[in-house]
C-alpha positions in Angstrom: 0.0 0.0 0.0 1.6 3.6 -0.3 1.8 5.5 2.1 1.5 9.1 1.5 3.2 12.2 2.9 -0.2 14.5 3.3 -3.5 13.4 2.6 -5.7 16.2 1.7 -9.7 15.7 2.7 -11.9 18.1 0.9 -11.9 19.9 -2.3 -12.9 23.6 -1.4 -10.3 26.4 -1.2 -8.9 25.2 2.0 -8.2 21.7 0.6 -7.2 22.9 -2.7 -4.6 25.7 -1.7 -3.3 22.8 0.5 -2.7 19.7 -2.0 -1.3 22.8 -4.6 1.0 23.9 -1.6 1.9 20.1 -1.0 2.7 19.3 -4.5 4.6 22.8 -5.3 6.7 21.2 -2.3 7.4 18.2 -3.9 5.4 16.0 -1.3 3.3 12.6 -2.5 -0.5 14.6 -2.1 -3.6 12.2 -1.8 -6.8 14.7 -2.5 -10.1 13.1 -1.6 -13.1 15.0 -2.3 -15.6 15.7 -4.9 -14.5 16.0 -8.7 -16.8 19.0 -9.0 -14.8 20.5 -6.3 -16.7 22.6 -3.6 -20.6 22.3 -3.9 -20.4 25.6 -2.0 -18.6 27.3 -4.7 -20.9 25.8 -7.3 -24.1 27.2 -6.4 -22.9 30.8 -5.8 -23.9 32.7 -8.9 -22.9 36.3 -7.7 -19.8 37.9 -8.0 -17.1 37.2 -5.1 -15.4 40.3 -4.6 -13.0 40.0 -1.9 -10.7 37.1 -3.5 -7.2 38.5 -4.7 -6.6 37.9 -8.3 -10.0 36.9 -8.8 -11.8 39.7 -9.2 -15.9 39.8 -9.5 -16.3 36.2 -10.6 -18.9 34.2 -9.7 -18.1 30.8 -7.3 -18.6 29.0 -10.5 -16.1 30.6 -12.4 -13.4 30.5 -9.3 -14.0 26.3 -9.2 -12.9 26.4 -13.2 -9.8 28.9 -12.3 -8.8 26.3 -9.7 -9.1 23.0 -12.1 -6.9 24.8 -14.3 -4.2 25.0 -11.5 -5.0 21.5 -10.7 -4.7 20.0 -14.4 -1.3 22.2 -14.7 0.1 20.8 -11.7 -1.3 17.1 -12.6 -3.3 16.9 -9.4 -6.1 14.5 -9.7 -9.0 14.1 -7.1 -9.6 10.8 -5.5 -13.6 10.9 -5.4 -13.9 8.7 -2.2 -15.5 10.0 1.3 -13.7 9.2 4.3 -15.7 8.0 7.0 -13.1 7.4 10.0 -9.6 8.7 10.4 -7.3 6.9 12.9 -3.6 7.9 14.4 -1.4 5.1 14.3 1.5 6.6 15.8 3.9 7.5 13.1 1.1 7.5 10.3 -2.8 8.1 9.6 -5.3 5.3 8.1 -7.8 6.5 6.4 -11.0 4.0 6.4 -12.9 4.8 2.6 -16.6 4.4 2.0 -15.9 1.0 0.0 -14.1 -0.6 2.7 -10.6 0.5 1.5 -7.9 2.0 3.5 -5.4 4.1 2.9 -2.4 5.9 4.5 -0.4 9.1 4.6 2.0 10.5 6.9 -0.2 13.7 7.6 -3.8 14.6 7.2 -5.5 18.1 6.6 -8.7 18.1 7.5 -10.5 20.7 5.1 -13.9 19.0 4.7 -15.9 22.0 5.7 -18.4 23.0 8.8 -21.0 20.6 9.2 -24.6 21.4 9.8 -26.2 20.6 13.1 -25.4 18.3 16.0 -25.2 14.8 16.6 -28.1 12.9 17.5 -29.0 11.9 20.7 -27.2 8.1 21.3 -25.4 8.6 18.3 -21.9 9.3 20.0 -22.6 6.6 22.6 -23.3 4.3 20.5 -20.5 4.9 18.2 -18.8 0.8 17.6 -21.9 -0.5 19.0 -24.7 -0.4 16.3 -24.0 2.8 15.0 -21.8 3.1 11.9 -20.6 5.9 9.3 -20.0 3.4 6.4 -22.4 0.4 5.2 -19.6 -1.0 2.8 -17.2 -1.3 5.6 -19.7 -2.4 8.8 -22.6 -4.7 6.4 -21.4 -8.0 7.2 -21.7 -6.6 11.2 -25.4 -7.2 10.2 -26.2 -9.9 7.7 -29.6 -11.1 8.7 -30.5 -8.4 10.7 -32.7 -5.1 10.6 -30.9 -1.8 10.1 -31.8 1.9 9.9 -29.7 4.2 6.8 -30.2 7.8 7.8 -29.4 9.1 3.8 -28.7 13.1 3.8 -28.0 13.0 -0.2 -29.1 10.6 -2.5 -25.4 9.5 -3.3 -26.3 7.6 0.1 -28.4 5.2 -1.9 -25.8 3.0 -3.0 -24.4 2.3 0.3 -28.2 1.3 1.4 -29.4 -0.5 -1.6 -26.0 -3.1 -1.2 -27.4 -3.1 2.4 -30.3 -5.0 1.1 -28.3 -7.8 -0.1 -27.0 -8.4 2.8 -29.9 -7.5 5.4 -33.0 -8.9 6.4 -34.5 -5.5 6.5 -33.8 -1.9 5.7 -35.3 1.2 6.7 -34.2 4.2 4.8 -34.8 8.0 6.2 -33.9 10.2 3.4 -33.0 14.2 4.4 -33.9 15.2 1.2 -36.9 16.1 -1.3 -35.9 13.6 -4.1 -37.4 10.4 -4.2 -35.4 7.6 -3.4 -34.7 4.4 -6.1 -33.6 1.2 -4.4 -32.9 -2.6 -6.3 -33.5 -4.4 -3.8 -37.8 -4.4 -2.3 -36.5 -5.3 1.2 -35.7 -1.5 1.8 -38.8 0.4 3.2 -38.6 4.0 2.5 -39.6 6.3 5.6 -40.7 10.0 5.6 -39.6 10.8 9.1 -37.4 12.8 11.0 -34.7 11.3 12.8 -35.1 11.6 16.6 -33.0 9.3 19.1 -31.3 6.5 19.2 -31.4 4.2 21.5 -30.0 0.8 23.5 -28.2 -0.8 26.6 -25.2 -2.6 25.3 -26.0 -1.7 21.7 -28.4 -0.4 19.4 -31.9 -1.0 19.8 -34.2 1.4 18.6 -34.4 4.3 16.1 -36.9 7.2 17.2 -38.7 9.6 14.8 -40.5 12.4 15.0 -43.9 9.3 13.7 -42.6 5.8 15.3 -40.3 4.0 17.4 -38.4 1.4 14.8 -36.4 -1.7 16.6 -33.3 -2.4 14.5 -29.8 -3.8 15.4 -28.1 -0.5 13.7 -28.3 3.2 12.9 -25.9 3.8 9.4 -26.2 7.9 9.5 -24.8 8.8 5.5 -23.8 12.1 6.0 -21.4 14.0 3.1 -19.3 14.7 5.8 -18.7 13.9 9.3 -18.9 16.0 12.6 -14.6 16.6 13.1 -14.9 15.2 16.3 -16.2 11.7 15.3 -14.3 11.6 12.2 -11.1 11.2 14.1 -11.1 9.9 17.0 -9.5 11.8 20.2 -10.0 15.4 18.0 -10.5 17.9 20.0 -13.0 20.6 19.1 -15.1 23.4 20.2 -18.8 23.2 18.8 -18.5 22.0 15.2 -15.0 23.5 14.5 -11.8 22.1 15.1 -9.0 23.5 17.6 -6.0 24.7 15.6 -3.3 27.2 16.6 -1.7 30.0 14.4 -0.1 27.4 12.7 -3.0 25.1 11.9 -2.5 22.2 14.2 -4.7 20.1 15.5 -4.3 18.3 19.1 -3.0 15.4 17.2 0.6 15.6 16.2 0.6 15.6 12.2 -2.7 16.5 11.9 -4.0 20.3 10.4 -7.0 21.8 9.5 -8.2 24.8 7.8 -10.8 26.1 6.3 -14.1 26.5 7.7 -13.7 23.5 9.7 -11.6 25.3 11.6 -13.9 28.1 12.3 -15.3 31.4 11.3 -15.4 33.7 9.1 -16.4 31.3 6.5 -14.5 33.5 3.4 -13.1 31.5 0.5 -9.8 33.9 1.0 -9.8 32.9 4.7 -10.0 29.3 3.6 -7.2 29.4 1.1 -4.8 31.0 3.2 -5.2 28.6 5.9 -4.9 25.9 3.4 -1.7 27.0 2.4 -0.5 27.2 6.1 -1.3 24.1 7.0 0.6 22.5 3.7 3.4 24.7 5.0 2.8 23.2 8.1 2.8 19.7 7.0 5.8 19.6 5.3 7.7 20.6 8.3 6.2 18.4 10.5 7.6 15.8 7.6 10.8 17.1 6.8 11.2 17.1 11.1 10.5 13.2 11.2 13.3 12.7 8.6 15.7 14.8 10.3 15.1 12.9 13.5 15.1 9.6 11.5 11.6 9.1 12.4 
């Protein structure tokens, strides 16, 4: 498997600046995001026009600007979500939606601010019913009745292999489109997510309609809260402690970007981005002095 120096998640201006900083620097860059780039930057039709160099153009037109720079520097986006990111000591392993791993010496974090808060259970019962990826935790519950909470409908995947493997499968979409499933053992709900509940382990799902009794919660998000994507993370509402520097609690680990708190300004983003590359390489170049 190889193992790469940094390990870019996201693919808005803070992820961006940071695998282009990363790569100017000659470092082995793995950028996992969306091949569109930023959905944020592809719905804002209006000028932007407090970005340097980039004068009046709309969020559409700055996301073509920064292929360019990607395609001249021969940066290509891995279009895989992360769902867990673990410290191993000396590295990071990255466990991918489809079960796969991988691994880099460093990690920025540059996934954006998420939405919300958990919901009730779902940090206790984190490991014990409750999952973040269905490819990875399915055979956890081959036979058995499970609950997909979907927030886009690039969930759907995930849930309809869920139905080859699961007796039963109740799917909560958080969006207006109309869900299409494969398999007819996947029961569409139109209810708000509630509670989750248990002793040992999962054992109920509450909505805002019904109590459901399953044997897990799968809750699809595009991105995960910082603090239960890596494990140990500290964090301060939904952002992610970082110093001047962009450092996280964890040695070799950065964020920037609005994970990392407000304002939430593309320029803001970018800078930090480049930081926390800057940062990164250091914090690499370090080890190898040391021998590490």
């Amino acid at each position: 498997m190889t193992r790469y120096d940094i390990a870019v998640i996201g693919t808005g201006p803070a992820g961006l600046e940071a695998a282009i900083t990363a790569t100017v620097r000659n470092k082995n860059v793995l950028l996992l995001g969306s091949k569109q780039l930023s959905n944020k930057m592809q719905v804002v039709d209006h000028p932007i026009r407090n970005y340097l160099g980039l004068c009046d153009v709309t969020g559409k037109e700055m996301a073509e600007a920064f292929q360019k720079q990607l395609d001249v520097l021969g940066i290509e986006v891995t279009e895989k979500k992360v769902t867990t990111v673990y410290a191993m000591g000396s590295y990071y392993s990255l466990q991918l939606s489809d079960g796969e791993y991988a691994e880099a010496e460093t990690v920025i974090l540059a996934t954006g601010v998420v939405a919300g808060k958990p919901y009730p259970g779902e940090e206790a019962f984190l490991g014990r019913g409750v999952s973040y990826c269905a490819t990875c935790d399915a055979p956890l519950y081959r036979g058995k009745t499970v609950a997909v909470i979907g927030g886009s409908p690039e969930e759907e995947a995930e849930a309809d292999f869920l139905g080859e493997v699961c007796e039963k499968v109740y799917y909560i979409p958080l969006y207006k489109e109309e869900p299409y499933f494969t398999h007819d053992n996947l029961v569409v709900l139109k209810e708000k997510p509630q509670e989750i509940k248990g002793a040992m382990k999962v054992t109920e799902l509450v909505t805002d309609q019904a109590s459901h009794t399953v044997d897990g919660v799968f809750i699809l998000r595009a991105a995960q809260f910082p603090g239960q994507l890596v494990p140990g993370l500290e964090t301060e509402g939904n952002a992610v402690k970082v110093d001047l520097q962009m450092r996280t609690n964890l040695p070799g680990l950065f964020a920037a970007g609005d994970i990392a708190g407000q304002p939430y300004q593309y320029i803001k983003a970018a800078g930090q981005g480049n930081v926390a590359a800057l940062s990164a390489v250091s914090y690499i170049d370090e080890k190898k002095r040391a021998g590490k």
